[in-house]
Backbone bond lengths (Angstrom), bond angles and torsions (degrees), N, CA, C in turn:
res aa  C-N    CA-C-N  psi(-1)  N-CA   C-N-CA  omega(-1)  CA-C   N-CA-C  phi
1 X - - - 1.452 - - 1.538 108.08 -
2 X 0.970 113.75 147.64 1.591 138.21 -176.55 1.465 121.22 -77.90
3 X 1.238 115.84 136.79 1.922 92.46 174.76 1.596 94.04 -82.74
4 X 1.228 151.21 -19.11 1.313 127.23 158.66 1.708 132.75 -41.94
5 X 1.531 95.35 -16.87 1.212 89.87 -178.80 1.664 116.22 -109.64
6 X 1.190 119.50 41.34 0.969 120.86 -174.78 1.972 94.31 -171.91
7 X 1.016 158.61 -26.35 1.187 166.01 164.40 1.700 94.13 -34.25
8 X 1.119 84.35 142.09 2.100 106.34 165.41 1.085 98.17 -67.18
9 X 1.333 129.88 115.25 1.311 130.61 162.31 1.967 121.77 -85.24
10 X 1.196 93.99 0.99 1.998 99.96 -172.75 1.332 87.62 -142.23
11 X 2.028 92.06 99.58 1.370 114.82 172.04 1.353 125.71 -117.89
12 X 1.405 120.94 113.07 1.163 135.50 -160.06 1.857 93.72 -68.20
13 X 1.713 123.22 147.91 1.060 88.54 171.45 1.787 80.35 -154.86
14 X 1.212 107.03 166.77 1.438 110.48 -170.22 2.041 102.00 -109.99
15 X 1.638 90.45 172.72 1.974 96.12 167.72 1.772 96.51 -115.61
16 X 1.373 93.57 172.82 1.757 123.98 -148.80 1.822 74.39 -78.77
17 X 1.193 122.31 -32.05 1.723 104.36 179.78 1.825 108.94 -88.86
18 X 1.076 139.29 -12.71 1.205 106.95 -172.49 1.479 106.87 -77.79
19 X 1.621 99.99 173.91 1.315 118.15 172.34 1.315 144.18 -64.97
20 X 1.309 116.24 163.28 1.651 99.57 -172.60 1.441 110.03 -87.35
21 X 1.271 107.04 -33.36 2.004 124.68 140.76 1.293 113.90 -14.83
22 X 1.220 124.12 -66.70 1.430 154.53 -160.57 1.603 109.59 -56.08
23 X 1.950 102.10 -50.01 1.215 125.95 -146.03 1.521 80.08 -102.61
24 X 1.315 137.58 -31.75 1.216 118.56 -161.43 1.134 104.10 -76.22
25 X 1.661 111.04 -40.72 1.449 107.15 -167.67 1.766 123.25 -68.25
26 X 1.819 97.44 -9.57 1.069 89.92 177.63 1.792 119.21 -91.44
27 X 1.549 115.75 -27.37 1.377 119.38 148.91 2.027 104.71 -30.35
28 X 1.497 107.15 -63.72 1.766 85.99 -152.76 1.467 92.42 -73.64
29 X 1.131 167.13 -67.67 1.364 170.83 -179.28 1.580 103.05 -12.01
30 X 1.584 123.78 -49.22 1.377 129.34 -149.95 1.338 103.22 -111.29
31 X 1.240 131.56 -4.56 1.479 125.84 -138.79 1.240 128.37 -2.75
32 X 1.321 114.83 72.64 1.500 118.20 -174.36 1.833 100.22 -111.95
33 X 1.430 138.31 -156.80 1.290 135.35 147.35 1.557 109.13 -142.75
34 X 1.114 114.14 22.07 1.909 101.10 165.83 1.479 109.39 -168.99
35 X 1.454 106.89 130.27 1.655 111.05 -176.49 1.493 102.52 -116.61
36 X 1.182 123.49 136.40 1.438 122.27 179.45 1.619 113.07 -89.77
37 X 1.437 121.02 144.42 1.481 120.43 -160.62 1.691 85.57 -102.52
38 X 1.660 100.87 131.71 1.908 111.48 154.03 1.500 111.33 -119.65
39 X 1.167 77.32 157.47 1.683 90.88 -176.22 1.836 106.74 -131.60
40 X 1.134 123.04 97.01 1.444 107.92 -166.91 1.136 115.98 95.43
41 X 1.190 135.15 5.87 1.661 146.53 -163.17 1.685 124.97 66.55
42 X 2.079 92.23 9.25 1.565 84.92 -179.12 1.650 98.48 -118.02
43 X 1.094 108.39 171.77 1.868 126.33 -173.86 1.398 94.64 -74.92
44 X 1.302 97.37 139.94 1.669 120.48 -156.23 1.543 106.23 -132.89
45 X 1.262 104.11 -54.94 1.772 115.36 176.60 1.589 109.38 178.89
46 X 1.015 113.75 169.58 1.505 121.34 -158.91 1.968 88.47 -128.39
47 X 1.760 98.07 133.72 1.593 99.60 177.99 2.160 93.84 -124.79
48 X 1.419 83.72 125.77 1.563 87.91 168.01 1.508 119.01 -86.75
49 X 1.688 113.48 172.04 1.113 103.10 155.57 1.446 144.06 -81.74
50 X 1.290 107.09 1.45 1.320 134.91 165.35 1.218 103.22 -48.53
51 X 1.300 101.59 -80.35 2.154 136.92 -171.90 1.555 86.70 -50.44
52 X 1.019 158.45 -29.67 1.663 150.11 162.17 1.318 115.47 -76.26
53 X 1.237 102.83 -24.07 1.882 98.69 177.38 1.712 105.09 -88.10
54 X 0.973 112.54 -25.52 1.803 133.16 -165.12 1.770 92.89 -82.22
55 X 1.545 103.76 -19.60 1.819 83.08 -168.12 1.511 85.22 -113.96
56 X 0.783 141.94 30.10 1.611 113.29 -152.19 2.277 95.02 -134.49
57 X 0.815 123.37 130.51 1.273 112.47 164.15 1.369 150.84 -32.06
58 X 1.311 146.68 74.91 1.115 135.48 -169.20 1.309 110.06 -5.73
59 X 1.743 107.22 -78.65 1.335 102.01 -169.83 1.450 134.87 -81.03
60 X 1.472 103.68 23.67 1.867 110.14 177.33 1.245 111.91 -47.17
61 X 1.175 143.39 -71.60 1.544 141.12 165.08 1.904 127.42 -65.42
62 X 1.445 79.25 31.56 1.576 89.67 164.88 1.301 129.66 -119.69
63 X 1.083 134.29 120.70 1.861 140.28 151.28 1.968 108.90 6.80
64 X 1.468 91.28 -25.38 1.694 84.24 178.30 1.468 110.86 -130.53
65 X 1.266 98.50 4.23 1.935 83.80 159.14 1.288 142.67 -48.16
66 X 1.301 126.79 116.95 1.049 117.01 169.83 1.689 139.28 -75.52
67 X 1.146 138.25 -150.39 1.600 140.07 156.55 1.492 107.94 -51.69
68 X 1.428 102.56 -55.46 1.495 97.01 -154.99 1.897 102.11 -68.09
69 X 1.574 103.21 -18.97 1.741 108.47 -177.25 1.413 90.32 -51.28
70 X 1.796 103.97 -85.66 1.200 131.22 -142.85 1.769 107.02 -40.07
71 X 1.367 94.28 -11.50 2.276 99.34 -157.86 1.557 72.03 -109.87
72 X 1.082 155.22 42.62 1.069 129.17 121.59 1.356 131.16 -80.85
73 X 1.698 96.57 -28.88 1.981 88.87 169.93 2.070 114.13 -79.05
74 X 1.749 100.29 18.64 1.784 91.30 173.45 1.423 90.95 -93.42
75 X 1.250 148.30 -14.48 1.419 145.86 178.52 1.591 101.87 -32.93
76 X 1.369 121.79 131.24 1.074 136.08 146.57 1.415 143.49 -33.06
77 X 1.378 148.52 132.40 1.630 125.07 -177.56 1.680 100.07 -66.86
78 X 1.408 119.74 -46.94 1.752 118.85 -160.57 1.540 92.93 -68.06
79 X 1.280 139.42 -19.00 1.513 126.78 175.25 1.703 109.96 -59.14
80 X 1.265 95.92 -36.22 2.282 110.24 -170.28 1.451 118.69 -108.09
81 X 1.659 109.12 -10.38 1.699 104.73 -177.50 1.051 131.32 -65.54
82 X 0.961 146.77 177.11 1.571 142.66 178.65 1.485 87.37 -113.45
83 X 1.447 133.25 130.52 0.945 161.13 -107.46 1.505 106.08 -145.42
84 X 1.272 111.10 -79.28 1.675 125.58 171.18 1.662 109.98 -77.08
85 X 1.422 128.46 91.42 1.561 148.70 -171.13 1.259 97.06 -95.40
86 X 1.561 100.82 113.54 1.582 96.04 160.84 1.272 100.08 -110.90
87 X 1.648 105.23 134.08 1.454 119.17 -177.62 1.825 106.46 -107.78
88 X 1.148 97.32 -169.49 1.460 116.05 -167.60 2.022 104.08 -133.23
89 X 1.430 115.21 160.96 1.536 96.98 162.94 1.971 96.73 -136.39
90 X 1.359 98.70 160.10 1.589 101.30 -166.11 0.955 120.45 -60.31
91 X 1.541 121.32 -7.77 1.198 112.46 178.58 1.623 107.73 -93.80
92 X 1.203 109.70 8.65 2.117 107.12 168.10 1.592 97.11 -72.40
93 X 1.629 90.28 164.09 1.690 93.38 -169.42 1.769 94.63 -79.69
94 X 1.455 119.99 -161.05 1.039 134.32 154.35 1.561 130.53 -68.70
95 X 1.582 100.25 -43.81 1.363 100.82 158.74 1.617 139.39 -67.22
96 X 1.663 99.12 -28.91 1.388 94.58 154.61 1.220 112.40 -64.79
97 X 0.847 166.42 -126.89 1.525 164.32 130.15 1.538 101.93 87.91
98 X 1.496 113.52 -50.56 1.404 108.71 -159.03 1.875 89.88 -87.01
99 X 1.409 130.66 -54.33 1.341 137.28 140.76 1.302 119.35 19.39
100 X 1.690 106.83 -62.98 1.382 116.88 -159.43 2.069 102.53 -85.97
101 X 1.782 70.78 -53.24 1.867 73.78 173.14 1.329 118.56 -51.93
102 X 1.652 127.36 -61.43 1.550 109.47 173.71 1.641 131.82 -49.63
103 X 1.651 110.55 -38.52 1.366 110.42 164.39 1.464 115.49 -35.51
104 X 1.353 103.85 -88.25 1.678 108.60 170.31 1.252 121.86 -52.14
105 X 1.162 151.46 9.37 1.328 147.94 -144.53 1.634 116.76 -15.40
106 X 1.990 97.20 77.73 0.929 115.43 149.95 1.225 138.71 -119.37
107 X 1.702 114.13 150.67 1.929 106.16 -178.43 0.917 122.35 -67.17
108 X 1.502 133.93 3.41 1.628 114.51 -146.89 1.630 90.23 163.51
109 X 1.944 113.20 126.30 0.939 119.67 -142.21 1.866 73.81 -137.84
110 X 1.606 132.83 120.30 1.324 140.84 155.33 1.793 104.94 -48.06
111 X 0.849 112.84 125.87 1.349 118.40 176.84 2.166 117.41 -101.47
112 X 1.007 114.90 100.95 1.198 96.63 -160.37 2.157 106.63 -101.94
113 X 0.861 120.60 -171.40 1.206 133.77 150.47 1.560 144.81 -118.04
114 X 1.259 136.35 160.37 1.503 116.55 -106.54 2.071 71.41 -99.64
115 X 0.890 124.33 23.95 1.636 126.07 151.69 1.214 114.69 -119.70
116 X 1.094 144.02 7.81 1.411 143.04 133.06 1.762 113.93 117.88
117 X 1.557 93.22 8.19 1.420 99.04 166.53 1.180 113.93 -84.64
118 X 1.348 115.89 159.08 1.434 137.96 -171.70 1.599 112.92 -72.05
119 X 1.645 145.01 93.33 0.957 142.88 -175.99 1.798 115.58 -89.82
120 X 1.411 108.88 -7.00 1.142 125.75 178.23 1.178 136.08 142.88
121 X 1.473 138.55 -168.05 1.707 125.21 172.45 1.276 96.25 -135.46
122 X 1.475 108.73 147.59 1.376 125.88 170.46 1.253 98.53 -114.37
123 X 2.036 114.62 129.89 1.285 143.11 167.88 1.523 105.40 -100.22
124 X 1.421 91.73 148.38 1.935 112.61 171.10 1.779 99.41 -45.50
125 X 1.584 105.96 -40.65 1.799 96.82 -173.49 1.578 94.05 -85.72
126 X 1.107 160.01 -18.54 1.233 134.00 143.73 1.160 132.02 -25.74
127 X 1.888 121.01 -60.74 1.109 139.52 158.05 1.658 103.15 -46.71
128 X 0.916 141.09 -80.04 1.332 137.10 -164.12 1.767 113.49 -61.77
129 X 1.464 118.08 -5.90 1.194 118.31 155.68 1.200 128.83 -81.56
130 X 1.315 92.72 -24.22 1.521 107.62 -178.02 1.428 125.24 -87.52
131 X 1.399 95.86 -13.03 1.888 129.58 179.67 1.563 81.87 -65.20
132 X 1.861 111.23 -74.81 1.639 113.85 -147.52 1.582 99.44 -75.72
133 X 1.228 108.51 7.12 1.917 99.83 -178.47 1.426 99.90 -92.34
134 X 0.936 118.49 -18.25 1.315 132.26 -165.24 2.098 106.88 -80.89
135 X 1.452 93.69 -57.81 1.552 110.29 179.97 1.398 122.17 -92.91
136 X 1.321 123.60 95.86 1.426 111.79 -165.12 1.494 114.50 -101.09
137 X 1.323 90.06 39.76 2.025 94.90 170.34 1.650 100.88 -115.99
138 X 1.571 118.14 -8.46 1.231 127.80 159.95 1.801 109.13 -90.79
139 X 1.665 104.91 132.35 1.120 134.06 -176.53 1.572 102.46 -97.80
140 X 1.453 112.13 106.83 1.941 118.05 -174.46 1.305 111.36 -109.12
């Protein structure tokens, strides 16, 4: 099996200026955890939801935040992205995919095409959907 055939194909993706504000709200709205940043229509860096919780103030949504809280959600994505993206293309299998992710221990691998647009991302729960689609004595 293909990571095309199982990859997110409707990928939300942000620019090197929006906010970390911006980005959060689009994590809680979507429940997703990683949007990849373009710049020009090509892959730029990938921002998790981690990397937004890691920059962002404890107390921003608190009764006692101050200035310096609240200006943490004006932070930039290119200030927090991960920079160096290693992607995947749809025609790798699934197991490469799962391979690459445990090597690196990453969730979620940008999937591009062989011109460098974005065809989608493959997540660990992709892979693991694709695990129980696979085995039908497992209940998913």
């Amino acid at each position: 099996m293909t990571v095309a055939e199982i990859m997110t194909t409707e990928v939300r993706t942000a620019s090197m200026d929006d906010t970390l504000g911006g980005i959060r709200q689009v994590f809680e709205r979507n429940h997703f955890h990683h949007i990849p940043v373009v710049e020009d229509g090509r892959l730029v860096g990938i921002v998790s939801d981690r990397d937004v919780l890691k920059n962002l103030s404890p107390r921003v949504d608190s009764t006692w935040a101050n200035n310096h809280d609240t200006n943490t959600l004006k932070k930039k994505t290119h200030q927090i992205m991960t920079r160096k993206v290693i992607t995947i293309n749809p025609e790798n299998t699934i197991e490469e995919a799962a391979a690459t992710m445990l090597e690196r221990k990453f969730n979620c691998l940008p999937v591009l095409e062989q011109s460098g647009a974005i065809a989608g991302i493959v997540t660990k729960t992709d892979l693991l959907r694709s695990l129980c689609a696979k085995d039908s004595t497992v209940s998913c």
